[in-house]
C-alpha positions in Angstrom: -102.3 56.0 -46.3 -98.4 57.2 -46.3 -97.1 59.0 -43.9 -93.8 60.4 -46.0 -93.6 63.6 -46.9 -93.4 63.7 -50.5 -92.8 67.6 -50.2 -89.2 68.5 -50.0 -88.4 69.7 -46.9 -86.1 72.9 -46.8 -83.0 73.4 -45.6 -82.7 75.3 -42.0 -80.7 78.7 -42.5 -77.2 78.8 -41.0 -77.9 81.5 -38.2 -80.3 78.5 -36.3 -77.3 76.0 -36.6 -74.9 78.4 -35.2 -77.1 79.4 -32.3 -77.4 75.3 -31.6 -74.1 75.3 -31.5 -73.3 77.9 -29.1 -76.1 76.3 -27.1 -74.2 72.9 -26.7 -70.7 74.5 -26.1 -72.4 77.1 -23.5 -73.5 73.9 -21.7 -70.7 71.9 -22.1 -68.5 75.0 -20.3 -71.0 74.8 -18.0 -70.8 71.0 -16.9 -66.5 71.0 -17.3 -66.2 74.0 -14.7 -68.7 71.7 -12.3 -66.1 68.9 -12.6 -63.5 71.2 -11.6 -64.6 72.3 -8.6 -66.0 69.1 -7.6 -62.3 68.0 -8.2 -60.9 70.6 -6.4 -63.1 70.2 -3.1 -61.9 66.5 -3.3 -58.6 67.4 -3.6 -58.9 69.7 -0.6 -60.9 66.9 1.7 -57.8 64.3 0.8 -55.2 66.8 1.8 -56.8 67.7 5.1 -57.3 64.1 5.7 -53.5 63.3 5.2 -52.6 66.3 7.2 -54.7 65.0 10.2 -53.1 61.4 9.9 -49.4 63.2 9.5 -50.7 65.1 12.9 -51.6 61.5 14.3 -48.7 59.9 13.4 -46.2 62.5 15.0 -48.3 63.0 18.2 -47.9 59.0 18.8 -44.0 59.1 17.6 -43.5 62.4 20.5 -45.6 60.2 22.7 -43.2 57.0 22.1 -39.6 58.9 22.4 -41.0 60.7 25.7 -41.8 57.5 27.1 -38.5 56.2 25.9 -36.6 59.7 27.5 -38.8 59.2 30.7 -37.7 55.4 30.8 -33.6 56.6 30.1 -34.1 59.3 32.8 -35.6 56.9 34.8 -32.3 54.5 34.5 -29.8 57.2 35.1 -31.5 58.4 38.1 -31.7 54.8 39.9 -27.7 54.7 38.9 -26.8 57.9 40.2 -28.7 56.6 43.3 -26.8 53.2 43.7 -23.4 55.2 42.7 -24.7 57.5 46.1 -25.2 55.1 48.2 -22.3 52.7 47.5 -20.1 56.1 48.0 -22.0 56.9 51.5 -21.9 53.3 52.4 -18.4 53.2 51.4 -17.5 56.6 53.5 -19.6 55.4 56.8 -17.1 52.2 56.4 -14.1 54.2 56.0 -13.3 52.1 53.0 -13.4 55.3 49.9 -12.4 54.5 46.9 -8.4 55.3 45.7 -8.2 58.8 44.3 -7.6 58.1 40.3 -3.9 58.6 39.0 -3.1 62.1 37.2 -4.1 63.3 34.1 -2.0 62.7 30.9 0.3 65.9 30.2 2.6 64.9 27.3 2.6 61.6 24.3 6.1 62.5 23.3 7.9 61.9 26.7 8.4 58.1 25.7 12.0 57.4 23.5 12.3 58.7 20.1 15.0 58.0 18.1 16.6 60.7 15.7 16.4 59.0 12.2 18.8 60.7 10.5 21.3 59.7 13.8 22.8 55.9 12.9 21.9 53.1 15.5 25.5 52.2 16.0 26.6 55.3 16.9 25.4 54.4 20.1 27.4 53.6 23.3 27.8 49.3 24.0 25.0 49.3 26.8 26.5 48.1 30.1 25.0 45.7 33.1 21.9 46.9 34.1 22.2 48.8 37.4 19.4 47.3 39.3 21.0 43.4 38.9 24.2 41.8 40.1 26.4 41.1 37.5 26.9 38.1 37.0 28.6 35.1 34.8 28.9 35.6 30.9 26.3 33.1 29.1 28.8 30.9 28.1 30.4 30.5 31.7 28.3 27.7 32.7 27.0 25.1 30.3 23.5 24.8 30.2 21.2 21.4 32.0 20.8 19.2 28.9 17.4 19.8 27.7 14.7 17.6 28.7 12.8 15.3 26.2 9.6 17.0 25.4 6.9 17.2 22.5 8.2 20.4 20.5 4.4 21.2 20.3 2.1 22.3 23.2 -0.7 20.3 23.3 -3.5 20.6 21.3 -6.1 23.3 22.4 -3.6 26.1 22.9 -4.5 29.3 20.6 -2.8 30.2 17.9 0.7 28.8 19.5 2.5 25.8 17.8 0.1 23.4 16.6 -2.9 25.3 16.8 -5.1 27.6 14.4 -3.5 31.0 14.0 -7.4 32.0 13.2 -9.4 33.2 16.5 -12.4 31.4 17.2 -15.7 32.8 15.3 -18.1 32.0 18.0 -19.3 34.8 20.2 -17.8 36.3 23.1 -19.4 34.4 26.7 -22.2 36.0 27.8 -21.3 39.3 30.4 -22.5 37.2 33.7 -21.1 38.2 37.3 -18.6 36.8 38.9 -19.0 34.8 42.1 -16.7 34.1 44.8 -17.1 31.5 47.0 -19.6 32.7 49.1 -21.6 32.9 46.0 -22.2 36.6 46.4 -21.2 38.6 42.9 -17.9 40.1 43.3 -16.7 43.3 41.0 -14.0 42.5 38.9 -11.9 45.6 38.8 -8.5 45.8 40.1 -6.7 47.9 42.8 -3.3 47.1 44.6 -2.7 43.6 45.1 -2.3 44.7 48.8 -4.8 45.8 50.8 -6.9 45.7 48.4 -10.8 45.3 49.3 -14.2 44.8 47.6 -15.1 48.1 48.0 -11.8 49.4 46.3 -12.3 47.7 43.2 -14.4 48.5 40.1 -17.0 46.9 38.7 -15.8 45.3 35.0 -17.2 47.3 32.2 -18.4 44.3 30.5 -21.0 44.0 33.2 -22.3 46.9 33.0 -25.2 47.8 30.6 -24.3 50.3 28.1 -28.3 51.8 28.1 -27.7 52.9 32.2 -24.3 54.5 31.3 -24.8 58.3 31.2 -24.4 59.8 28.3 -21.4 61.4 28.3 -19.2 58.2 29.8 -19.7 56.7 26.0 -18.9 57.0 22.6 -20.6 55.9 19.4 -19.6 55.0 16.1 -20.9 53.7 13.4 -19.7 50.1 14.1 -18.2 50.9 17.1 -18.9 51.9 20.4 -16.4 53.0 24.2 -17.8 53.2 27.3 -16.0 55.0 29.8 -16.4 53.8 33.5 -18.8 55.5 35.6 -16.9 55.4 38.6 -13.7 56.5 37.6 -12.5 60.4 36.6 -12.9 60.5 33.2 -9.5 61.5 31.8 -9.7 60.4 27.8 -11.6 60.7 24.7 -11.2 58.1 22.0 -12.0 57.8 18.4 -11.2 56.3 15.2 -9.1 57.5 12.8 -8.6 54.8 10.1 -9.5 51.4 8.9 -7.7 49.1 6.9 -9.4 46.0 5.6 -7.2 42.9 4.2 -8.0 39.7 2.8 -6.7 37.5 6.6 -6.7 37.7 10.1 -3.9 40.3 11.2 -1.8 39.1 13.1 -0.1 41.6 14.5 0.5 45.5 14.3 3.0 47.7 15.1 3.8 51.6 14.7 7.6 53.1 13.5 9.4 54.8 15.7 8.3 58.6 14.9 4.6 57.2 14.7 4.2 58.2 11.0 4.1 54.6 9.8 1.8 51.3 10.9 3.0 48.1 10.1 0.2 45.4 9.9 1.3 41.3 9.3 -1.0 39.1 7.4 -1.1 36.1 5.8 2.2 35.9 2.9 2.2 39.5 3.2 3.2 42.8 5.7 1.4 45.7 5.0 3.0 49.0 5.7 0.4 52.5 5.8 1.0 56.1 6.3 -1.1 56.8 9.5 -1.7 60.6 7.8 -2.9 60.2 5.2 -4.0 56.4 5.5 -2.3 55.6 2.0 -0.4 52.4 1.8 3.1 53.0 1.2 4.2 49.4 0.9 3.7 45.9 0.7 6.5 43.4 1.7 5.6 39.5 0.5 8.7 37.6 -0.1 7.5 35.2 -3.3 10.8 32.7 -2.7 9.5 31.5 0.6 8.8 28.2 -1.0 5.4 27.3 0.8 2.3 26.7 -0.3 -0.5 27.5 1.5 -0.7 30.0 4.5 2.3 31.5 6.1 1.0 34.0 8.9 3.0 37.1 9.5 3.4 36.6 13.6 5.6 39.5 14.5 6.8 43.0 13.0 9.1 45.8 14.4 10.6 48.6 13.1 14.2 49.5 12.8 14.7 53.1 15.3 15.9 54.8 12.2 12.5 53.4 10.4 14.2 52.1 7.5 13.5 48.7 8.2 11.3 46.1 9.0 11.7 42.6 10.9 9.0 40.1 9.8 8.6 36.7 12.0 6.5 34.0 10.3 5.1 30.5 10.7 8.7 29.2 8.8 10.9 30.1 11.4 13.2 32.4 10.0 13.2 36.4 10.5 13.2 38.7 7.5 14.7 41.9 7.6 13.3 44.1 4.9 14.6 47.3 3.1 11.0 49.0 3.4 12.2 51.9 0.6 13.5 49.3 -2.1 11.0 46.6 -0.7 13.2 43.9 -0.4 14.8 41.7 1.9 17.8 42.6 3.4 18.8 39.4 5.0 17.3 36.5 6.9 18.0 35.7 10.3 17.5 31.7 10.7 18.1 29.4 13.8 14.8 29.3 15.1 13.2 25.6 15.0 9.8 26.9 15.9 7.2 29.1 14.4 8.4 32.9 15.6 5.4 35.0 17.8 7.2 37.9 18.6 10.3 40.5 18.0 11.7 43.9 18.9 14.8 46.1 18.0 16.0 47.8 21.5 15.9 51.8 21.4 19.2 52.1 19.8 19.5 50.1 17.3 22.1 47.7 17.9 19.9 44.1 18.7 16.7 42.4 17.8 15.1 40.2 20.0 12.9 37.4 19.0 10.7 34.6 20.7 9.6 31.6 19.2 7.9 28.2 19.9 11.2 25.8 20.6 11.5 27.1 24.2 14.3 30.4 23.0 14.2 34.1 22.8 17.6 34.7 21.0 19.1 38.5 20.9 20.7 39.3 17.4 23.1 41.4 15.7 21.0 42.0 13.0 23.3 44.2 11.0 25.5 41.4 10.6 22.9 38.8 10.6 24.4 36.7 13.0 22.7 35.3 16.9 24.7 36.8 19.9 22.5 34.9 23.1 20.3 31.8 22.8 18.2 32.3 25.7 16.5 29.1 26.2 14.0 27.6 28.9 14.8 24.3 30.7 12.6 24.0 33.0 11.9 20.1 33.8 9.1 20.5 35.4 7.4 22.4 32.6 6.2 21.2 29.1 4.8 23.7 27.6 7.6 26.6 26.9 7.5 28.1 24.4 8.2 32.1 24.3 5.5 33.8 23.0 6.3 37.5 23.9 9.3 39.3 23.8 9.8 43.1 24.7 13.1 45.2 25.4 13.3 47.9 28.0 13.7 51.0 27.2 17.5 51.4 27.7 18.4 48.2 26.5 20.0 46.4 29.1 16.6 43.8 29.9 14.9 41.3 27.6 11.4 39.9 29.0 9.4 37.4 27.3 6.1 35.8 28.6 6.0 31.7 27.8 3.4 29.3 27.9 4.6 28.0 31.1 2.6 30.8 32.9 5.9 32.3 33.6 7.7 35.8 33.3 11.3 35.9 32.6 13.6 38.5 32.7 17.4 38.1 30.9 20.2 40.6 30.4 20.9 41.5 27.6 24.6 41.9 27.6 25.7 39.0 29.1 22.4 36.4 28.6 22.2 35.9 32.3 18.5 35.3 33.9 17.7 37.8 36.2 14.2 37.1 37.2 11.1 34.5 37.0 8.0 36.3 37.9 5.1 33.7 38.6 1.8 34.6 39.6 -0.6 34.0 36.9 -2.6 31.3 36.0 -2.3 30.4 32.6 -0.4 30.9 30.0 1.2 34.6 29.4 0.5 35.8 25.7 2.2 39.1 26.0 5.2 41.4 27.8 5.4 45.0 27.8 8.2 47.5 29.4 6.9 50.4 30.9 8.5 53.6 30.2 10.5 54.1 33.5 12.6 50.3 32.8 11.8 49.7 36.0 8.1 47.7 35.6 6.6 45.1 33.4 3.6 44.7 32.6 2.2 41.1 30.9 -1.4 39.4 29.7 -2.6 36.0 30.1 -4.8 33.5 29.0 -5.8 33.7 32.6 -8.0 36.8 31.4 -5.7 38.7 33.4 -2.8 41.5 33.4 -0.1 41.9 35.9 2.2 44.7 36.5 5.8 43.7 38.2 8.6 45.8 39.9 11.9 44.7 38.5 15.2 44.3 40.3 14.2 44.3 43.7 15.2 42.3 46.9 17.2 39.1 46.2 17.9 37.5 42.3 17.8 34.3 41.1 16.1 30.8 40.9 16.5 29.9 44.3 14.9 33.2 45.8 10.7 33.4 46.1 10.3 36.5 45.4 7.8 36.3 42.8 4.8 37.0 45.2 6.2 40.3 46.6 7.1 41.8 42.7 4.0 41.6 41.7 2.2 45.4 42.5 -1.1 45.1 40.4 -3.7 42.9 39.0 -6.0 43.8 36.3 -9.3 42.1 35.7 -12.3 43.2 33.9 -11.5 41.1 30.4 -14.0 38.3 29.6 -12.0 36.0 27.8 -8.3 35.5 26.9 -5.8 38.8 27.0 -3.5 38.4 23.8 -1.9 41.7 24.0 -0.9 44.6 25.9 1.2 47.6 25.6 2.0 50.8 27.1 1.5 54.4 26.1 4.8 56.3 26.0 4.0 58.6 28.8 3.5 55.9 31.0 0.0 57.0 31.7 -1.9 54.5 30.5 -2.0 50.2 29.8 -3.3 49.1 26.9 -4.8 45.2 26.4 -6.4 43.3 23.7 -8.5 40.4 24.2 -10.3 37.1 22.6 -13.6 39.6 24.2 -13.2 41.9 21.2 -12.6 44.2 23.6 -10.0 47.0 24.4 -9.5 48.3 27.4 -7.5 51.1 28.8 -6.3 50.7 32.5 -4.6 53.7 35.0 -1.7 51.7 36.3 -1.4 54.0 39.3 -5.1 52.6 40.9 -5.6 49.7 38.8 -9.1 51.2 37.0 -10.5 50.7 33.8 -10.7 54.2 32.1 -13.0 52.6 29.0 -13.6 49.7 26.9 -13.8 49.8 23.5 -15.5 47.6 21.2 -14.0 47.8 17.5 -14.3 44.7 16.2 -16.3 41.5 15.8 -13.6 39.1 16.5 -10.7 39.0 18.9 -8.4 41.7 19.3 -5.1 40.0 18.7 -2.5 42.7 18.4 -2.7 46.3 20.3 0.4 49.1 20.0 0.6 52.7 21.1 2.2 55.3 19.1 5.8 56.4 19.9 5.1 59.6 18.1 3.5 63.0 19.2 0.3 62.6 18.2 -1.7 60.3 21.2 -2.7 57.2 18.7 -3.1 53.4 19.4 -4.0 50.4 16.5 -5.9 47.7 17.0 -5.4 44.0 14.9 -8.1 41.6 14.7 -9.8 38.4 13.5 -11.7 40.3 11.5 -9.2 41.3 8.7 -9.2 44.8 10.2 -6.0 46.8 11.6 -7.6 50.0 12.8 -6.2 53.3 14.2 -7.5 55.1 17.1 -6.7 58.4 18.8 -7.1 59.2 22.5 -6.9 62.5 23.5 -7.3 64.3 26.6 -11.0 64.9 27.6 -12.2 69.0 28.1 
């Protein structure tokens, strides 16, 4: 029996298909607006959840930086304690600490010479006042010189012979020192006389920069000062510019009115506008005829600050027309490579030190050598001059030698008016201070010295070299390369192989801060002649940098 339908079946009427429809879309509505707010509820559980693991998250971070601030207070509070009762201990010994020198009250008291007034207009300087005059250079033959290698030997930096690159590795590690008892002994510095342990202040390298309150630092973004916690703070440093080259500079050096730094490179002196950090110049001579390096040791400006004296590894001095960028003339006698030059304050001489044992005094105008001033000693091999400086009336040449000696010359006559001895090592750098009267130098000895000039008896035969000596510095870690002097006389300046500066009150022998602005040695430091209160820096690390110190408020 079939089950099919053999009757036609009919066709439904469209009113029953439309009410299907609305059926299905009634129900689909229905089901879509579930979705949504089961959506929505999970959206809202994820967000609280998030919220509560945001509110987690910062609760442990506050809980982490108040342990932190708690650990910080904690530091500050043990140091102020110590500081307390060194200061009472100090007190109940009757040993207190020397008062710190005066505040800084001018940057334009140092020379400046008119530019537009010509450097020989100037009166021939006479003998300096504080020396007996004595014999013209040429009076008195001088001893034959002695047979020696015209190289020191090898393992002296960046002299003859050795690598003008400072070494890459990393500075010692900041340990105490000991004296001989073994006890740790602070390394600051106060008068060389009478001076005592409890007088002196502790090096800033020791110190750790996290227990230094904050307002005795500064930090930058890849630099950092700390100022010394036991000292008046008098200063306030920053930097101002930064000037990257392709070589170690060697050496910097500012113009007379302070508008222009001069940095020296390898083959090539670079010359910036320390406003508006633009480079106005660069001075390569392309007929020096050697291949390879040729390190710029030395630069100085003319007073008028129209041109430049350039001392390289080849021995001769180039004078340089910095408007037309060319060279002038060439001063050439030297046999040695040339470390250091100067033009006096007015204009008429430039002084220059080099490895084969001379400083020689020029008259550059006319390109011709007026004094050889040369070092005989027989006892000594290594002497070769390595720092040269003029005071500031131009009667006294100083330049610092390998031989671990200070010498003093006149500079009308050539006559040697002083050998300081004292440090220990080698002396990398001389620096007049503003009154004429003191010197200050730096040593491989990690050392600086300041001397008092023209007192008691002259001469070779005297030992007064103790007594002239009125203050040691020590704080550096390594080698000091360079020093100089602010214009006001209120401050010394000193680069070192540490890669730190350091600023030093000459009046009580303290570290005001250090500054650490570079990741190799500093090799070259200079302070601005000008108004504005401005030092530069020169370094291993292809950087010459300006910084400004300014009183602190």
């Amino acid at each position: 029996m079939s089950v099919y339908n053999h009757r036609p079946m009919g066709a439904p009427t469209p009113n029953r298909l439309i009410e299907l429809l609305d059926a299905v879309k009634s129900e689909y509505d229905q089901l879509a607006q579930e979705v949504i707010i089961c959506k929505n509820q999970r959206d809202e559980y994820e967000h609280k959840m998030n919220s509560q693991i945001q509110e987690m998250s910062l609760f442990q971070q506050n809980l982490l930086d108040l342990e932190r601030a708690q650990q910080l207070i904690k530091k500050q509070y043990e140091e102020e304690i110590s500081r307390l009762r060194q200061q009472l201990d100090q007190l109940q010994h009757g040993s207190a600490p020397p008062p710190p020198g005066p505040a800084s009250s001018g940057y334009g008291a140092g020379y400046q010479q008119s530019p537009s007034q010509p450097p020989m207009d100037i009166k021939p300087p006479v003998h300096h006042p504080s020396y007996q005059p004595g014999p013209p250079s040429g009076a008195h033959p001088p001893p034959p010189p002695v047979a020696v290698s015209p190289r020191p030997p090898a393992g002296v930096p960046y002299m003859n012979g050795g690598s003008p690159l400072p070494s890459n590795t990393p500075p010692p590690q900041l340990a105490a020192v000991r004296g001989a008892s073994g006890n740790p002994v602070k390394t600051g510095a106060g008068p060389l006389a009478n001076a005592s342990p409890g007088g002196m202040s502790e090096a800033l390298g020791d110190i750790n920069p996290e227990s230094v309150p904050a307002n005795m630092k500064v930090e930058g973004q890849d630099w950092f000062a700390l100022f010394n916690p036991k000292a008046t703070r008098y200063l306030k440093v920053d930097l101002v510019h930064s000037f990257d080259h392709n070589s170690v500079v060697c050496c910097v050096k500012f113009s007379a009115d302070g508008r222009y730094l001069a940095a020296g490179c390898n083959q090539a002196t670079y010359i910036y506008d320390t406003v508006t950090s633009t480079r106005v110049a660069l001075l390569r001579d392309e007929n020096a005829g050697r291949d390879g390096d040729l390190y710029i040791r030395s630069v100085s400006f003319s007073p008028d600050g129209k041109y430049l004296a350039t001392g390289a590894e080849d021995k001769q001095i180039r004078i340089w027309d910095i408007a037309k960028k060319r060279i002038r003339g060439i001063l050439s006698g030297h046999e040695q490579d040339i470390y250091s030059l100067e033009f006096s304050r007015d204009g008429r001489i430039l002084v220059s030190g080099s490895g084969d044992r001379t400083a020689r005094i020029w008259d550059w105008q006319n390109l011709r050598p007026l004094h050889e001033l040369r070092i005989n000693d027989v006892e000594q091999q290594d002497l070769g001059v390595t720092s040269v400086a003029i005071s500031p009336d131009s009667r006294l040449v100083a330049a610092g030698s390998l031989d671990k000696v200070v010498r003093v010359w006149d500079a009308v006559t050539g006559q040697l008016l002083e050998r300081l001895e004292g440090h220990k090592d080698s002396v990398y750098s001389v620096a007049f201070m503003p009154d004429g009267k003191t010197l200050v130098s730096g040593s491989l000895d990690k050392t600086l010295r300041m001397w008092q000039l023209g007192t008691g008896e002259r001469g070779y035969g005297n030992d007064r070299s103790k007594s002239a000596c009125i203050q040691v510095f020590t704080g550096h870690k390594d080698f000091v390369l360079s020093v100089a002097t602010t214009p006001d006389g209120s401050w010394i300046v000193s680069g070192s192989k540490d890669r730190g500066v350091q600023f030093w009150d000459p009046h009580t022998g303290q570290t005001q801060f250090m500054l650490q602005g570079h990741k190799n040695s500093v090799i070259s430091v200079a302070t601005s002649p000008g108004h504005k209160p401005l030092f530069a820096t020169g370094s291993g690390d292809n950087r010459a940098r300006i910084w400004s110190y300014e009183p602190f408020k």
